[in-house]
C-alpha positions as CSV (number, residue, x, y, z in Angstrom):
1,X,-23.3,20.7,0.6
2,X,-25.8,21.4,-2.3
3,X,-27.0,19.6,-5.3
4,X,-27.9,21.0,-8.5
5,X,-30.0,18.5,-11.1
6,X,-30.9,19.5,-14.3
7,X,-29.4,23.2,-14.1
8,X,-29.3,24.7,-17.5
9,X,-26.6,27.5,-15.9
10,X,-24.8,24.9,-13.4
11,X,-24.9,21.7,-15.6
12,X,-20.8,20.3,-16.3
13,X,-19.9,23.2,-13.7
14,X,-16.7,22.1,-12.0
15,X,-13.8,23.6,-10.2
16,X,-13.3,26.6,-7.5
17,X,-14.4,29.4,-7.4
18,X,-12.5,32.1,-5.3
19,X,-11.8,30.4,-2.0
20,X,-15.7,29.7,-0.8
21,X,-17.0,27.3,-3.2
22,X,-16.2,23.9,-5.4
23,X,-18.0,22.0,-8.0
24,X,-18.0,18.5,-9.0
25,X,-19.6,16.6,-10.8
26,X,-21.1,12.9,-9.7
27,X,-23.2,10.6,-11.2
28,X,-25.3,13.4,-13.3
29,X,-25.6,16.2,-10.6
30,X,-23.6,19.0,-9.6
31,X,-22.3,19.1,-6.0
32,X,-21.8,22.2,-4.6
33,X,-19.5,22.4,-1.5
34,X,-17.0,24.2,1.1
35,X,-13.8,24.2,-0.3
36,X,-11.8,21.6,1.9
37,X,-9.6,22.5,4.4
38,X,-5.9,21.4,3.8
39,X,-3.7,20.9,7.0
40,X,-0.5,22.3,5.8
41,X,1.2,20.2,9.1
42,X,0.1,16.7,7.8
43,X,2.7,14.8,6.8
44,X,2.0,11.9,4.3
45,X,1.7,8.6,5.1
46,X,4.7,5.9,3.9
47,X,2.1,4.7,1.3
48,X,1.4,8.2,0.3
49,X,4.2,8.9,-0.5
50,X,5.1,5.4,-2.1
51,X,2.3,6.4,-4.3
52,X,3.1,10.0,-5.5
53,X,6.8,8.5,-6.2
54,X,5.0,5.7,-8.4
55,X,3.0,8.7,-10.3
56,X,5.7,10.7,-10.9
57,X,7.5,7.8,-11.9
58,X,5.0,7.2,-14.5
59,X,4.9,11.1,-15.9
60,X,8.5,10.3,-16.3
61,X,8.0,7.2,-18.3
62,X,4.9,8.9,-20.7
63,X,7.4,12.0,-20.7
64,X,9.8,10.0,-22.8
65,X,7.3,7.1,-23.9
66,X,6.2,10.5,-26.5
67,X,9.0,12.0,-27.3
68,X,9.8,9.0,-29.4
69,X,7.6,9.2,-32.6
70,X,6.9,5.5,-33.4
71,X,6.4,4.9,-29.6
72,X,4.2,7.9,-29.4
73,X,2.3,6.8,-31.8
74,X,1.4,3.3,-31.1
75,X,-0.1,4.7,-27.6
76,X,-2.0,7.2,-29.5
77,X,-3.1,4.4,-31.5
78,X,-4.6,2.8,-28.3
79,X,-5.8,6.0,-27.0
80,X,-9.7,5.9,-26.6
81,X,-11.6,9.3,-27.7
82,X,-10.2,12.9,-25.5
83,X,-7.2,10.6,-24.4
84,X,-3.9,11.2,-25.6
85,X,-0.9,9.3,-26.3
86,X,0.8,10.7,-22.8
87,X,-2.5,9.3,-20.8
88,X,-2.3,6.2,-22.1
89,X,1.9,5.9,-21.7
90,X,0.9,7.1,-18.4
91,X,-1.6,4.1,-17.4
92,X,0.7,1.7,-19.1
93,X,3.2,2.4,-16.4
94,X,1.2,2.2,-13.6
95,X,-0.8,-1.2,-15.2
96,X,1.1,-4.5,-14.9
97,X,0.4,-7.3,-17.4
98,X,-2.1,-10.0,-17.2
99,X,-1.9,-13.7,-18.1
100,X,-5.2,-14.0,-19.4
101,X,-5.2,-17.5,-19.8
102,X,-2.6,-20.4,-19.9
103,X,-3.3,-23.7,-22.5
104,X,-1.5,-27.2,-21.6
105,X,-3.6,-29.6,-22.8
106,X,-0.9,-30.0,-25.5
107,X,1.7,-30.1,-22.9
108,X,2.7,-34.1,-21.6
109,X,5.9,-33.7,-20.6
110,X,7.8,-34.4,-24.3
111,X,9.8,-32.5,-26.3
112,X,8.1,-30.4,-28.5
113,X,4.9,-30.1,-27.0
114,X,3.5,-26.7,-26.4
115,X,2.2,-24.1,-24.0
116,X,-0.1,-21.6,-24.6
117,X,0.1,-18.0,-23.2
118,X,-2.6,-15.4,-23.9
119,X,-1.9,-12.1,-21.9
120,X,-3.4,-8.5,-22.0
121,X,-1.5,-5.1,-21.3
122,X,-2.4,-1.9,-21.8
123,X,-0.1,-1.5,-25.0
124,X,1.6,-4.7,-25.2
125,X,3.5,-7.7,-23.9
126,X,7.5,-7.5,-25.0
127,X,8.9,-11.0,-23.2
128,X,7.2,-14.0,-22.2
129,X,9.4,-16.5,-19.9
130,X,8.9,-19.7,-18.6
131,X,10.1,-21.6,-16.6
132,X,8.9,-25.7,-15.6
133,X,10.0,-27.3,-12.8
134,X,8.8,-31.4,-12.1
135,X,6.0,-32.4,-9.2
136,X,9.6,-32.5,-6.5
137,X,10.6,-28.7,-7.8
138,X,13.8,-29.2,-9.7
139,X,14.0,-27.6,-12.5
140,X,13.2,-28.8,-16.1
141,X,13.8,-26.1,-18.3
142,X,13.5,-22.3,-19.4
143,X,13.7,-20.0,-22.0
144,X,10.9,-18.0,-23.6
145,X,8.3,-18.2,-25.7
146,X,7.0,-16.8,-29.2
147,X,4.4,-14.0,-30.1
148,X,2.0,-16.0,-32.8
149,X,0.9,-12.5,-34.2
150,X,1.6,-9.0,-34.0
151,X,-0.5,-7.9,-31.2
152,X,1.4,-10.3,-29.4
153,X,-1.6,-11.1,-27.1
154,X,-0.4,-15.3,-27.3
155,X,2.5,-16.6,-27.3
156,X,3.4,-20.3,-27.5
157,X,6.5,-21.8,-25.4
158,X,7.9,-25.0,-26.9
159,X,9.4,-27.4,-24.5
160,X,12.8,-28.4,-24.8
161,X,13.7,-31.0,-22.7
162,X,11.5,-34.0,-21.4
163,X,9.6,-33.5,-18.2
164,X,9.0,-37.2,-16.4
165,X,7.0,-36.8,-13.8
166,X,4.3,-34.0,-14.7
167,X,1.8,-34.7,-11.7
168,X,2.7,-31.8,-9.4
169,X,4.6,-29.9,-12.2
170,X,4.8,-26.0,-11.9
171,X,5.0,-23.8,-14.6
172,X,6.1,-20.4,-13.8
173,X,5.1,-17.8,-16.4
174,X,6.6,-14.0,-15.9
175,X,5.7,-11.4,-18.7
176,X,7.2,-8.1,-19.4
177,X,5.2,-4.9,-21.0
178,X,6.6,-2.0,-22.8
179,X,7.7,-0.1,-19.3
180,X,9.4,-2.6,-18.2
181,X,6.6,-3.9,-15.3
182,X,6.6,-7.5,-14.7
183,X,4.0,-9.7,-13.4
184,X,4.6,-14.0,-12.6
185,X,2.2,-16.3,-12.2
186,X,2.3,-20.1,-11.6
187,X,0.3,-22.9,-13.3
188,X,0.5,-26.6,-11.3
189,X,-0.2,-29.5,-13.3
C-alpha cells in the first residue's frame, strides 16, 4: 500500500483502475492499494444480510419519498450542500427518532397539567403517543400529544384523567417519523 500527500496529479484520485490498482481517499492523502480480493464462495452473514434488506428497504422508501413533489421537496429542503432530496429520504429511513428531552415539572398528577416532548428526526416527527401508567403499573391514560409549531420538534401531552399516586409513575413516550420508524422511551417519576 502507498501513500500519496500533496500530489498535484494524484490529489482527490479515487476509484480502480483496470484490475491492479485502487484509490481512496483518507484523512487528506491518497491511498494507493491492491485491489481486494472478493471470495465469490462467502456467503453473508444473517446480519449481512439483515442489513442489505434494511438498505434496500430504504432505496425503496426514498424511491417513492421523491416521486411525490411536496414530499420531495421538503427533503430537498433539509438536504445539506451535494446532497439530494433521495439521500436524505434515504437516511430518514434508516434514522429512527429521538426524544430529545421530556419536561414534567408541570406534570402533578391533575388534570390538565402538561408534558413536554422535544424530539429530533431527520425530516420530522408525524405522532407523538403517551401513555402513563401509576408507581403499581396500571394504567392512567393515553392518547397523543400536540405539535406547538410547525417543525414539530415539541409537542405538549395534556393529561386527561387524575394520576394519584405519581411516585414510581412511568410515562411511556413512542414517536413516529415520516417512514413510518418508531422509537419508545420511558420517563419514571
Amino acid at each position: 500500500m502507498a501513500k500519496s500527500r500533496n500530489n498535484v496529479v494524484m490529489r482527490g484520485a479515487s476509484g480502480k483502475v483496470g484490475d491492479m490498482l485502487v484509490f481512496r481517499q483518507k484523512a487528506g492523502s491518497t491511498i494507493i492499494a491492491g485491489v481486494p480480493k472478493i471470495n465469490p464462495d462467502r456467503v453473508p452473514t444473517d446480519d449481512q444480510l439483515s442489513v442489505q434488506e434494511r438498505f434496500t428497504d430504504a432505496a425503496f422508501y426514498a424511491k417513492r419519498a421523491i416521486s411525490d413533489p411536496e414530499l420531495k421537496d421538503r427533503y430537498q429542503q433539509k438536504a445539506k450542500p451535494g446532497q439530494t432530496a433521495y439521500n436524505v429520504a434515504f437516511k430518514d429511513y434508516l434514522t429512527d427518532p429521538e426524544v430529545r428531552r421530556v419536561l414534567v415539572d408541570a406534570y402533578m398528577g391533575a388534570i390538565g397539567d402538561m408534558i413536554t416532548i422535544r424530539v429530533r428526526d431527520v425530516l420530522e416527527v408525524k405522532q407523538v403517543h403517551v401513555d402513563i401508567a401509576d408507581g403499581n403499573g396500571v394504567a392512567i391514560e393515553d392518547g397523543l400529544a400536540v405539535a406547538t409549531d410547525e417543525t414539530a420538534t415539541e409537542w405538549v401531552y395534556t393529561a386527561t384523567a387524575a394520576n394519584e399516586v405519581l411516585t414510581g409513575s412511568a410515562i411511556t413516550i413512542t414517536l413516529v417519523n415520516t417512514p413510518g420508524n418508531t422509537a419508545s422511551t420511558i420517563v419514571e417519576l
